[in-house]
N, C-alpha and C positions, 0 to 999 in steps of 0.2 A: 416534058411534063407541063399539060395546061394550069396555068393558074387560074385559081377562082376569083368570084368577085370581090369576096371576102381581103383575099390576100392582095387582090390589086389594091381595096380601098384602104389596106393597113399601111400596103409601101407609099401611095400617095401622101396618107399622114405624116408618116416619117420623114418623108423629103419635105413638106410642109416644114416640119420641124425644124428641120436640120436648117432650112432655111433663112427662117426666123430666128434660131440661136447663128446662124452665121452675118447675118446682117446685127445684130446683137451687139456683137464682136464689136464689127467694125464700126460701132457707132460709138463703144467703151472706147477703144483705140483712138478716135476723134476726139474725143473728152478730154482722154488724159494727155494727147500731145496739145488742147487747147488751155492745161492748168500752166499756171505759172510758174516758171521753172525757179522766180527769181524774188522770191516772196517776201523776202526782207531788203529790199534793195526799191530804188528806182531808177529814173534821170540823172540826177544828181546825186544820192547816196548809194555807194558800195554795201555798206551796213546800217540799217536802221535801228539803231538802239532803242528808242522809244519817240513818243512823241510829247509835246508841253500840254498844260492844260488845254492853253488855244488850239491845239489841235498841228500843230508845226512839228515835223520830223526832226529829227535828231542823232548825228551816229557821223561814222565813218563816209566823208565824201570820196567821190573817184579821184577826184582832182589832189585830196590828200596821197593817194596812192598811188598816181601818175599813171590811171587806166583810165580805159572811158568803157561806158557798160559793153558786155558781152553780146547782147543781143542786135547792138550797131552792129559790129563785127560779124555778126552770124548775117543781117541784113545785106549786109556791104560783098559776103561772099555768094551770098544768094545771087545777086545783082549782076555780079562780074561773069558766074556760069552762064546767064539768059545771054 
């Protein structure tokens, strides 16, 4: 069965589409493994309870908990597979 021009130029589009929502995708997927998984926390605090007027953090340090942040750790193993 010949296809017409018509139908050629509609599946064109469609892959058009599909293309654009698949690059889409992966650009949402890029976003959300570049959010912060660690939002109340830093360097130095476990948990950020708030902060002072001046502006200085507050809360639960690693050092009170005898960890040191996750994200060394997640580094450190990254490191050892290369």
């Amino acid at each position: 069965m010949p296809i017409t021009a018509e139908r050629e130029a509609e599946l064109r589009q469609k892959a058009a589409r599909r293309t654009i929502t698949s690059a889409g995708r992966k650009e949402r997927k890029k976003e959300l493994a570049d959010v912060d998984e660690y939002p109340d926390s830093d360097e130095t605090f476990a948990y950020i309870a708030g902060y002072t007027p001046a502006g200085f953090a507050y809360g639960t340090t690693w050092e009170e908990l005898g960890e040191s942040p996750p994200w060394l750790e997640e580094a450190e193993i990254r490191l050892s597979a290369i």
